[in-house]
Kinemage of the C-alpha trace (Angstrom):
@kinemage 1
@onewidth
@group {chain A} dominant
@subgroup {mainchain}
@vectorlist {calphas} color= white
{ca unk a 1} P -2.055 -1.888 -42.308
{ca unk a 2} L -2.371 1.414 -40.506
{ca unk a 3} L -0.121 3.525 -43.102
{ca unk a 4} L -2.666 2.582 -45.868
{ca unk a 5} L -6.005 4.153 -44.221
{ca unk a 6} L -4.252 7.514 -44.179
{ca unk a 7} L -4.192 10.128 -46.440
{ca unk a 8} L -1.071 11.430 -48.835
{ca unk a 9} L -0.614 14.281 -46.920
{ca unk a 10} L 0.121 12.564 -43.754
{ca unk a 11} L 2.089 9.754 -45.714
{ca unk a 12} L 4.553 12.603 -46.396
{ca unk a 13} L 5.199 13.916 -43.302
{ca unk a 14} L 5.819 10.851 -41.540
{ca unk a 15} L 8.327 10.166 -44.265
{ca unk a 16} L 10.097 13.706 -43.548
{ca unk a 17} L 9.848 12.650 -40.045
{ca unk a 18} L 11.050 9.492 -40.475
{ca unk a 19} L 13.878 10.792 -42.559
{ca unk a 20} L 14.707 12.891 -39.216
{ca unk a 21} L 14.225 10.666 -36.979
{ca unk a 22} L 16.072 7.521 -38.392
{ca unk a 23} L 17.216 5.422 -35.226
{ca unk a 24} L 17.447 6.000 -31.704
{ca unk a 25} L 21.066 7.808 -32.014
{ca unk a 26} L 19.344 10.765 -33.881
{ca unk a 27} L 17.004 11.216 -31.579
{ca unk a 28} L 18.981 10.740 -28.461
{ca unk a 29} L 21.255 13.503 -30.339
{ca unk a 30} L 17.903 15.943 -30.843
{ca unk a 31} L 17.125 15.541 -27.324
{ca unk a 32} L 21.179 16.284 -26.289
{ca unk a 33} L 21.457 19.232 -28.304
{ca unk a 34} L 17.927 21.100 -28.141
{ca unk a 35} L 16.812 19.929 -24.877
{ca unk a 36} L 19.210 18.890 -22.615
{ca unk a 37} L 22.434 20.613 -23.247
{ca unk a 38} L 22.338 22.659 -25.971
{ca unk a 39} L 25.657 24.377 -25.640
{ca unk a 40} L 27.403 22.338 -23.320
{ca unk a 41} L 26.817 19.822 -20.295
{ca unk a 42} L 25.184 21.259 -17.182
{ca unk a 43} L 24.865 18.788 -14.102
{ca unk a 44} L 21.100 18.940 -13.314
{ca unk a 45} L 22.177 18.531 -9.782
{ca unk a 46} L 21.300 22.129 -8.271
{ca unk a 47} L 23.469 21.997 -5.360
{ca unk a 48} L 26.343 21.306 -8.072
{ca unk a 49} L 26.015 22.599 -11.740
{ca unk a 50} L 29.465 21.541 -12.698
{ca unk a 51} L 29.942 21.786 -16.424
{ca unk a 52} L 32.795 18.887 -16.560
{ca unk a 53} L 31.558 15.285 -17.483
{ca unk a 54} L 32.555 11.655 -18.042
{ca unk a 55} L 30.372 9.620 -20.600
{ca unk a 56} L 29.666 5.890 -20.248
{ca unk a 57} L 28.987 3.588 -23.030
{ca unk a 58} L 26.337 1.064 -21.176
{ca unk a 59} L 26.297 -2.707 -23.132
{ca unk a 60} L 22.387 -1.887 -23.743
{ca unk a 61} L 23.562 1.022 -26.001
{ca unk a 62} L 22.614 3.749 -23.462
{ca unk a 63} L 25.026 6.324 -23.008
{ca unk a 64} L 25.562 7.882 -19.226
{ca unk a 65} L 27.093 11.109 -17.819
{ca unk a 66} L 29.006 11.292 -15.057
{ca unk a 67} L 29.355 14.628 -13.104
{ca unk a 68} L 33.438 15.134 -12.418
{ca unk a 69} L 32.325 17.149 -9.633
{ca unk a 70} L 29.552 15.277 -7.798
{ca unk a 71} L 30.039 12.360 -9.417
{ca unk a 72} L 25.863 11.915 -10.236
{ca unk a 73} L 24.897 9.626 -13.497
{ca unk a 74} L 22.361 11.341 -15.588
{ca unk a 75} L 21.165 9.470 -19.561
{ca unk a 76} L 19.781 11.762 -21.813
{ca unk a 77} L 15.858 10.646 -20.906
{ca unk a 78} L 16.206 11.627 -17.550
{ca unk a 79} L 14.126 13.773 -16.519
{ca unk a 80} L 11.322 13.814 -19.415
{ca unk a 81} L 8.840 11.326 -20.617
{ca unk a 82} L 11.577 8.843 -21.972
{ca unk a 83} L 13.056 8.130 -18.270
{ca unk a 84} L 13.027 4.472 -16.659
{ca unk a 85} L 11.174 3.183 -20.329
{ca unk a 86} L 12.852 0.258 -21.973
{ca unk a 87} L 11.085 1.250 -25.670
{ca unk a 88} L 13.462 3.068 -27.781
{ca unk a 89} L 13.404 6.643 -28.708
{ca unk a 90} L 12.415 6.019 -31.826
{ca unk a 91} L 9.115 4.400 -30.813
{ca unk a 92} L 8.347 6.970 -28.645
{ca unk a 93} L 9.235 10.090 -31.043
{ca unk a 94} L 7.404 8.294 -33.617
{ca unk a 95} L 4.795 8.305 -31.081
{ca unk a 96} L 4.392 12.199 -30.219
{ca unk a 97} L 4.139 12.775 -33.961
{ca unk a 98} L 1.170 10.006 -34.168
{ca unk a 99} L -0.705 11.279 -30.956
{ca unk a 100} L -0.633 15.006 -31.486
{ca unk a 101} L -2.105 14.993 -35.080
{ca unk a 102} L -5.607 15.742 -34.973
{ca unk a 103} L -6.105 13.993 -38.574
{ca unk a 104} L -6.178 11.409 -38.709
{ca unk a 105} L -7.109 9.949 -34.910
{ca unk a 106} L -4.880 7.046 -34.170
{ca unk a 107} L -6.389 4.468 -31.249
{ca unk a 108} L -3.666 3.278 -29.057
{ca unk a 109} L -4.618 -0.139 -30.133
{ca unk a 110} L -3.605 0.822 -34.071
{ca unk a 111} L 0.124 2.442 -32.783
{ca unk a 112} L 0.752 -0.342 -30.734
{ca unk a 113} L 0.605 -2.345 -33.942
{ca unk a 114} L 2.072 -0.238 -36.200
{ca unk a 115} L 5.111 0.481 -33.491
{ca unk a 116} L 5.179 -2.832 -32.980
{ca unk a 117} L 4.745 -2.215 -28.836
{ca unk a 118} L 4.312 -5.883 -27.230
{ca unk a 119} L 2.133 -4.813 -24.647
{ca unk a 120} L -0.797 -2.728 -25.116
{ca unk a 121} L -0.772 -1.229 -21.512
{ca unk a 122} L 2.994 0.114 -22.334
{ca unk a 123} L 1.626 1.778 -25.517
{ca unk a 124} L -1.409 3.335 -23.317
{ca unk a 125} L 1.021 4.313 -20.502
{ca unk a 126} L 3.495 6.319 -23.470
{ca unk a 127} L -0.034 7.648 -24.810
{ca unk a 128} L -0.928 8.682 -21.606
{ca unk a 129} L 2.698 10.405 -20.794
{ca unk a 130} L 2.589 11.976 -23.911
{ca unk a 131} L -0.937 13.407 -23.870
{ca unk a 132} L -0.174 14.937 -20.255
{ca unk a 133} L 3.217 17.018 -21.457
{ca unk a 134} L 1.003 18.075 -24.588
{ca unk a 135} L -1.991 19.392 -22.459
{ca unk a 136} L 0.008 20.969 -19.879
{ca unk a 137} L 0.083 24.307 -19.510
{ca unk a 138} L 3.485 25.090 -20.856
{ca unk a 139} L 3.125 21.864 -23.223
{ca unk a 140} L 4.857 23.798 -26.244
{ca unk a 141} L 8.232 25.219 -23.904
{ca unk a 142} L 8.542 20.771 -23.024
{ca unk a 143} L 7.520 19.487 -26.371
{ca unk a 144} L 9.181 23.115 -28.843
{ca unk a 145} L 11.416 21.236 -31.164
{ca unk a 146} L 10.049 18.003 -31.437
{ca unk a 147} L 7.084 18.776 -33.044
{ca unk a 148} L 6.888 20.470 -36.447
């Protein structure tokens, strides 16, 4: 099992982060509150940028805003790496931690197990997201928060 090869200090902090990170509500609540919107909702429209909204419970557990004003539907991943994925938040903040430790090197092949990712070219496509936003030139102002 992956968790085994590693050493205690990394055992740790994935436990702290774990701890964090619990389900998918906590980190769809990080992502609300030091991402997003951290004071209050702002349509990401630019021709509105009404401050009003509705909120949607969808039956797949995804939660959607509604602009009162313009009436646009925005979830919490849009616009970031999450957007139009079907893995959970979880996964994929579980993920970030994983890839941007230098020590130790995880292969795709080894989170895809241990994240239990059915397909190996979704786990490289999430790798390959995630490696992009990290190298990027303002990589800490997109990633500042979720990584500790």
């Amino acid at each position: 099992m992956l968790i085994s090869t590693v050493n205690k200090i990394f055992i740790k902090s994935a436990e702290k982060f774990k701890n964090k990170f619990p389900n998918d509500e906590a980190c769809r609540n990080h992502l609300r509150v030091f991402k997003k919107w951290p004071d209050e909702f702002i349509c990401p429209n630019p021709e509105c940028g009404h401050k009003e909204k509705y909120e949607h419970n969808k039956p797949n557990h995804r939660r959607i805003y509604t602009c009162k004003k313009c009436k646009q539907q925005y979830s919490i991943k849009w616009g970031t790496i999450f957007h139009k994925t079907q893995i959970g938040l979880k996964k994929w903040f579980f993920m970030i931690f994983l890839v941007v430790r230098k020590k130790p090197f995880f292969k795709t092949t080894e989170i895809q197990q241990y994240l239990r990712i059915k397909h190996y070219k979704s786990a490289q496509q999430m790798r390959k997201r995630i490696e992009e936003k990290v190298y990027a030139p303002d990589a800490y102002n997109q990633l500042a928060g979720l990584i500790s």
